[in-house]
MDAnalysis code that builds the backbone (N, CA, C; Angstrom):
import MDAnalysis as mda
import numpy as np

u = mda.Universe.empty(339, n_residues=113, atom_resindex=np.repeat(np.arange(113), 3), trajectory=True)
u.add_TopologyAttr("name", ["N", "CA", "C"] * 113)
u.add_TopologyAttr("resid", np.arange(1, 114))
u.add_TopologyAttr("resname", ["UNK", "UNK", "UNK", "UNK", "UNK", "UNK", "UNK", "UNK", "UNK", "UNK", "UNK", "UNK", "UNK", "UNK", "UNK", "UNK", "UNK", "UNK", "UNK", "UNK", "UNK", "UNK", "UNK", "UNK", "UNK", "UNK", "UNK", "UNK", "UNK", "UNK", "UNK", "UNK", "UNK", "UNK", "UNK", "UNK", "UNK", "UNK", "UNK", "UNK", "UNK", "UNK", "UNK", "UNK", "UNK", "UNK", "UNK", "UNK", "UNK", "UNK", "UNK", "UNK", "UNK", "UNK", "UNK", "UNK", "UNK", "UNK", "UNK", "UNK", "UNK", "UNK", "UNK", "UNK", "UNK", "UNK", "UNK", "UNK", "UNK", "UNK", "UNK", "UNK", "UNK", "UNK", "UNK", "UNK", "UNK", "UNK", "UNK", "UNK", "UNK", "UNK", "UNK", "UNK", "UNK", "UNK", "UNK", "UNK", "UNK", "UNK", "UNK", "UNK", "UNK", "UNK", "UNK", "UNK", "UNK", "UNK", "UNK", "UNK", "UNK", "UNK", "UNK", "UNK", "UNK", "UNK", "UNK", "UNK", "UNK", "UNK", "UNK", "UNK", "UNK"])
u.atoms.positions = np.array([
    [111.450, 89.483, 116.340],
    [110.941, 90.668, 115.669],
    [112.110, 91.638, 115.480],
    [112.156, 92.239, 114.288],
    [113.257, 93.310, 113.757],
    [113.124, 94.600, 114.784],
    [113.906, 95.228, 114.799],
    [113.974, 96.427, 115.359],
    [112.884, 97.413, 115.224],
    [113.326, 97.374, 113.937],
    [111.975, 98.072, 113.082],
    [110.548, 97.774, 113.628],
    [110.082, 96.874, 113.385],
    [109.138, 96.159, 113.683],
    [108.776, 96.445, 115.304],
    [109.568, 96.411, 115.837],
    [109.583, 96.752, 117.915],
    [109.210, 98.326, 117.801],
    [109.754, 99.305, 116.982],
    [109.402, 100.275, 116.909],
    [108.146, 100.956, 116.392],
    [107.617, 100.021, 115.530],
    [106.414, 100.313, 115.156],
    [105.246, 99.533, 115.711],
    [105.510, 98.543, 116.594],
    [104.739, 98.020, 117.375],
    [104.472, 99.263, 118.685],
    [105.769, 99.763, 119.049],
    [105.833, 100.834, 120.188],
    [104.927, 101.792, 119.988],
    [105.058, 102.538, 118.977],
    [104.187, 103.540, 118.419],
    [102.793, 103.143, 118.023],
    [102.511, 101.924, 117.288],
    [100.988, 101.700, 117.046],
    [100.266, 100.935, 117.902],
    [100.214, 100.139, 118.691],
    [99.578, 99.127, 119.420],
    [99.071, 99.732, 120.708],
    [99.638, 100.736, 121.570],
    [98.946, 101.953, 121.708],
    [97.650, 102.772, 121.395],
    [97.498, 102.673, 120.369],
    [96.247, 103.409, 119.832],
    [95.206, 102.564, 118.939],
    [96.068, 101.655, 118.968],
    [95.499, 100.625, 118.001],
    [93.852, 100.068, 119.517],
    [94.999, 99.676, 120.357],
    [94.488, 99.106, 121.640],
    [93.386, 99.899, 122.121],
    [93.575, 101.379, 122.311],
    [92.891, 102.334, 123.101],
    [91.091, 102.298, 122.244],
    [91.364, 102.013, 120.533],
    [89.964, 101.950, 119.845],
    [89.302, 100.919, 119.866],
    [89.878, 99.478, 120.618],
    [89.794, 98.372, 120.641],
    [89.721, 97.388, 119.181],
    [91.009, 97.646, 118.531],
    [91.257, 97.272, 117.621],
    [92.331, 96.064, 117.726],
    [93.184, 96.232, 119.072],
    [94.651, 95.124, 118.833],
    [93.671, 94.729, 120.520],
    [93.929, 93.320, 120.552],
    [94.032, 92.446, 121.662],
    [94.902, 92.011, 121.700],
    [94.969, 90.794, 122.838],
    [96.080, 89.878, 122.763],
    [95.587, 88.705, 121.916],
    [94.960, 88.783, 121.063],
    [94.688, 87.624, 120.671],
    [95.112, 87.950, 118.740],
    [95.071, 89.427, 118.878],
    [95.841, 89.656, 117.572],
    [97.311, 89.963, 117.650],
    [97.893, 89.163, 118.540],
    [99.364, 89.660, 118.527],
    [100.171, 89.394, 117.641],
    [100.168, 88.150, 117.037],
    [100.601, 87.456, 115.913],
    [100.186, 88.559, 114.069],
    [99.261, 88.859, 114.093],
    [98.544, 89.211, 112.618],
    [99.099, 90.454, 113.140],
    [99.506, 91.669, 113.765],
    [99.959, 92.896, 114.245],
    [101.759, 92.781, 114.152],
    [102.045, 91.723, 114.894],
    [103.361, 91.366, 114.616],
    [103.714, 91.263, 112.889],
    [103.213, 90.214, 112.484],
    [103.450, 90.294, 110.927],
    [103.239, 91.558, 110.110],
    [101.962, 92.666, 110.571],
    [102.037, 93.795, 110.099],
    [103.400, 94.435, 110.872],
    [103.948, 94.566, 111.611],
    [104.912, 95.276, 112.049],
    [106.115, 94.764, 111.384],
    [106.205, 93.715, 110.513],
    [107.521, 92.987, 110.286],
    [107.251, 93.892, 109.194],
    [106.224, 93.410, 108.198],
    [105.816, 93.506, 107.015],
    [105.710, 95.091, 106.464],
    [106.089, 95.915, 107.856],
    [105.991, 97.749, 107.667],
    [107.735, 97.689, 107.556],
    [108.208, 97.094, 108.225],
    [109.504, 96.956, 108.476],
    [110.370, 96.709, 106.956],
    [109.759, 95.249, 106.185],
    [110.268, 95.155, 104.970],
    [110.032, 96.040, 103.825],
    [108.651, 96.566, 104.301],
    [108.853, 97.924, 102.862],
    [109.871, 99.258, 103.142],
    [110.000, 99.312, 104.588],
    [110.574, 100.462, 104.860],
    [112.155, 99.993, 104.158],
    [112.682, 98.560, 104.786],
    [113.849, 98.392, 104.561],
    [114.155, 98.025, 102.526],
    [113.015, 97.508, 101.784],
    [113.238, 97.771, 100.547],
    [113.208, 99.322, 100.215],
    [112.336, 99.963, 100.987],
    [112.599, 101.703, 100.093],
    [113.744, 101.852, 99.802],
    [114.907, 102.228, 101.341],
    [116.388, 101.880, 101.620],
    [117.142, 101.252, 100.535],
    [116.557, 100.057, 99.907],
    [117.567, 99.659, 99.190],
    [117.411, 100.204, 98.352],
    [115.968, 100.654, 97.367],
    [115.789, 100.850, 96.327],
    [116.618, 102.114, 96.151],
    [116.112, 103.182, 97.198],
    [117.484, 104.470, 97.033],
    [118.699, 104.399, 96.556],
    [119.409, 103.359, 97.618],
    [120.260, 103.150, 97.260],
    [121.000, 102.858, 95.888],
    [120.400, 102.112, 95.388],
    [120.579, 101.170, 93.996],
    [120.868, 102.233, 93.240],
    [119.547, 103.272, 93.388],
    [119.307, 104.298, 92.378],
    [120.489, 105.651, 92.704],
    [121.393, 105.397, 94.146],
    [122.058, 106.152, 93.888],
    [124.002, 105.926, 93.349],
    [123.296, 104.499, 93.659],
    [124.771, 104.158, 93.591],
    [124.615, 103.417, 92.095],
    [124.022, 103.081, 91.228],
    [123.877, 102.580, 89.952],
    [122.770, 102.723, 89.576],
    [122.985, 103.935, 88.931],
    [121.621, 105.062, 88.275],
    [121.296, 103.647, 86.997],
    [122.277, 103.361, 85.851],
    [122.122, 103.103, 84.736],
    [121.748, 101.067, 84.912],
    [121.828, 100.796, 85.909],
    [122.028, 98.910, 85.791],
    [120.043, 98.666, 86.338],
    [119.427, 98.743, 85.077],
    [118.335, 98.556, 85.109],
    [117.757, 97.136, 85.639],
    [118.594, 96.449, 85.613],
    [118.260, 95.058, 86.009],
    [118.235, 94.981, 87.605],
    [118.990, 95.576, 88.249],
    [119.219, 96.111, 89.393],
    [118.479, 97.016, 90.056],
    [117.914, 97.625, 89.473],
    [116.516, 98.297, 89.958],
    [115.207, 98.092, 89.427],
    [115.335, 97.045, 88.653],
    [114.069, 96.824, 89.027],
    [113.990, 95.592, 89.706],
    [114.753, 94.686, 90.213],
    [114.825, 93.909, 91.133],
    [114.096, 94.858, 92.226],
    [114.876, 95.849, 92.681],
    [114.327, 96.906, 94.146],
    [113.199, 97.492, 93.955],
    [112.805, 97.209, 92.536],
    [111.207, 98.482, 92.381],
    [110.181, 97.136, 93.084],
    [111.013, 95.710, 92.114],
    [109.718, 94.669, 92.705],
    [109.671, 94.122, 94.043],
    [110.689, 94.076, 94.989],
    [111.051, 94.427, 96.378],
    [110.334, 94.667, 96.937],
    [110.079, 95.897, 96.526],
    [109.282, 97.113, 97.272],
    [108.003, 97.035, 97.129],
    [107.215, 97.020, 95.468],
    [105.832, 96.273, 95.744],
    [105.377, 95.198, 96.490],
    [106.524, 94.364, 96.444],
    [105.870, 92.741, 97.196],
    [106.050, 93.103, 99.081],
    [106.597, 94.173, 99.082],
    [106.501, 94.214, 100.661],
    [105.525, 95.661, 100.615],
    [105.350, 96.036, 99.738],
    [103.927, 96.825, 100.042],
    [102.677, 96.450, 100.195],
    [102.841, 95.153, 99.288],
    [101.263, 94.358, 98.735],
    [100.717, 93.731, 100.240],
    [102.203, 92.938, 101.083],
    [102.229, 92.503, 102.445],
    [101.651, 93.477, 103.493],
    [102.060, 94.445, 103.115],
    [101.891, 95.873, 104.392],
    [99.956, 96.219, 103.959],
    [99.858, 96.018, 102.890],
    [98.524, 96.923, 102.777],
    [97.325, 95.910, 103.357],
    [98.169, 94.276, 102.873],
    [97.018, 93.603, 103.279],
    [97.039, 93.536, 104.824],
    [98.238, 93.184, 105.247],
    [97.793, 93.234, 107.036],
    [97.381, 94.426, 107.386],
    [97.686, 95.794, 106.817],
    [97.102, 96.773, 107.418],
    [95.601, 97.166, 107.645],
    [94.865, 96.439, 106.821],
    [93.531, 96.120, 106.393],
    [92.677, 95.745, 107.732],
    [93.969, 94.818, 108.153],
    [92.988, 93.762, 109.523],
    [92.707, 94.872, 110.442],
    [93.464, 96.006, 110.996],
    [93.592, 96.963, 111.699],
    [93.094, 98.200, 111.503],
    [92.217, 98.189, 110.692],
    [91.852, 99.428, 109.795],
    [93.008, 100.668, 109.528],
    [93.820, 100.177, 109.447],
    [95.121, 101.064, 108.756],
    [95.217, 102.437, 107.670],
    [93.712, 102.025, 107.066],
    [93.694, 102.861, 105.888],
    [92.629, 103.632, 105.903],
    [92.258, 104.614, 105.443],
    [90.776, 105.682, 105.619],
    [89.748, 104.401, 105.207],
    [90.124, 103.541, 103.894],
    [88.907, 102.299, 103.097],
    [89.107, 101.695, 104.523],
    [89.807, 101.378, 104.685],
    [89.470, 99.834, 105.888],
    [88.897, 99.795, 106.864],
    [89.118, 101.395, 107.818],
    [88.320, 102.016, 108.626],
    [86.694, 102.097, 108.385],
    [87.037, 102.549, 107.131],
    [85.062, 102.389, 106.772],
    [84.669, 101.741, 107.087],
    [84.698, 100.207, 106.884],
    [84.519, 98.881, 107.266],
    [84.806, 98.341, 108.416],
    [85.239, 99.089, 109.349],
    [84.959, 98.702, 111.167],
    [84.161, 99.486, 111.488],
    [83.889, 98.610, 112.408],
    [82.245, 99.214, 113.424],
    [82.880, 99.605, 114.559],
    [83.679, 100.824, 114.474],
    [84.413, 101.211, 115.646],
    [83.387, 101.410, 117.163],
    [84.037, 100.707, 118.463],
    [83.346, 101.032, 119.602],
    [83.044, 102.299, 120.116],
    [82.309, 102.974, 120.517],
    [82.142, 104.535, 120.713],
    [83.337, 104.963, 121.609],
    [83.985, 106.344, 121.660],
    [85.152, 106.901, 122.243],
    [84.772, 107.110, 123.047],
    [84.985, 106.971, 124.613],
    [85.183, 107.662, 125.928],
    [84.799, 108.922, 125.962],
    [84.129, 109.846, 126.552],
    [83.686, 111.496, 126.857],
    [85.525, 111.538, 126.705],
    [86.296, 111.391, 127.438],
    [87.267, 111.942, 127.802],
    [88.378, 112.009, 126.574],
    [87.760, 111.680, 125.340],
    [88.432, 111.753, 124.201],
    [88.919, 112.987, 124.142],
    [90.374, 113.128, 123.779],
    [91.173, 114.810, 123.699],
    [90.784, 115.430, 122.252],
    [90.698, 114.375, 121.541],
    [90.016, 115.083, 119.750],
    [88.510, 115.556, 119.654],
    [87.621, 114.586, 120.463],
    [86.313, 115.377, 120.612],
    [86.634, 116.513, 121.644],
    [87.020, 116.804, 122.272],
    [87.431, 118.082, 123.140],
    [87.678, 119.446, 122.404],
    [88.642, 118.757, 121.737],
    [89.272, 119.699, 120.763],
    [88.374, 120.453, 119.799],
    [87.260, 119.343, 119.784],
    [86.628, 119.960, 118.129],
    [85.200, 120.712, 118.721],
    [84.911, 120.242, 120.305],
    [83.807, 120.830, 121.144],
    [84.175, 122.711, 121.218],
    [85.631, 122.201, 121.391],
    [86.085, 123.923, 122.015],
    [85.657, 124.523, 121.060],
    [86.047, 124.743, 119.719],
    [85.472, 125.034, 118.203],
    [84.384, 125.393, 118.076],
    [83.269, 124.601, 118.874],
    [81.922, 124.918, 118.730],
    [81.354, 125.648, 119.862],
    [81.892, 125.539, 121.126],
    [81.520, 126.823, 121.822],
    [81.766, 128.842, 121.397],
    [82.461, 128.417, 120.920],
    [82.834, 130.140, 120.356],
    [81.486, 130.643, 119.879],
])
């Protein structure tokens, strides 16, 4: 796994876990989303680049524009499995949150006033 990918595993699998969304049995389909966040991040990168270092060689950017869709198209679909997106979320039957949730807390305090 890319760096990238270790880093965004660090940060999401965490919370992913806590809604009971990542097991160990999705480690593999989470991994590929973490690669697959990794390759759009690292086509953005290039595409910048291209565009800053050869504004006018159109052939050359759009190589990086299609880059970048085909590792977006990758990212949106694994992100799907995980409810990644406000749509995808709709479509899980999330398990109920713990009392000790800090966001229902948050939004309780709100309503005592």
């Amino acid at each position: 796994m890319s760096a990238a990918a270790k880093r965004k595993w660090a940060a999401l699998a965490p919370r992913l876990e806590r809604l009971g969304l990542l097991t160990e049995a999705d480690a593999d389909t989470f991994g590929a989303y973490c690669e697959a966040w990794s390759r759009y991040v690292d086509a953005c990168r290039r595409l910048r680049r291209v565009l800053r270092t050869n504004p006018e060689d159109a052939v050359s950017i759009r190589k990086a524009e299609v880059s970048v869709e085909k590792a977006e198209h990758s990212m949106r679909l694994l992100a799907m499995e995980f409810g990644l997106s406000p749509a995808a979320r709709s479509r899980i039957d999330l398990p109920p949150q713990d009392e000790d949730d800090d966001f229902e807390r948050f939004l309780s305090q709100g309503q005592e006033r």
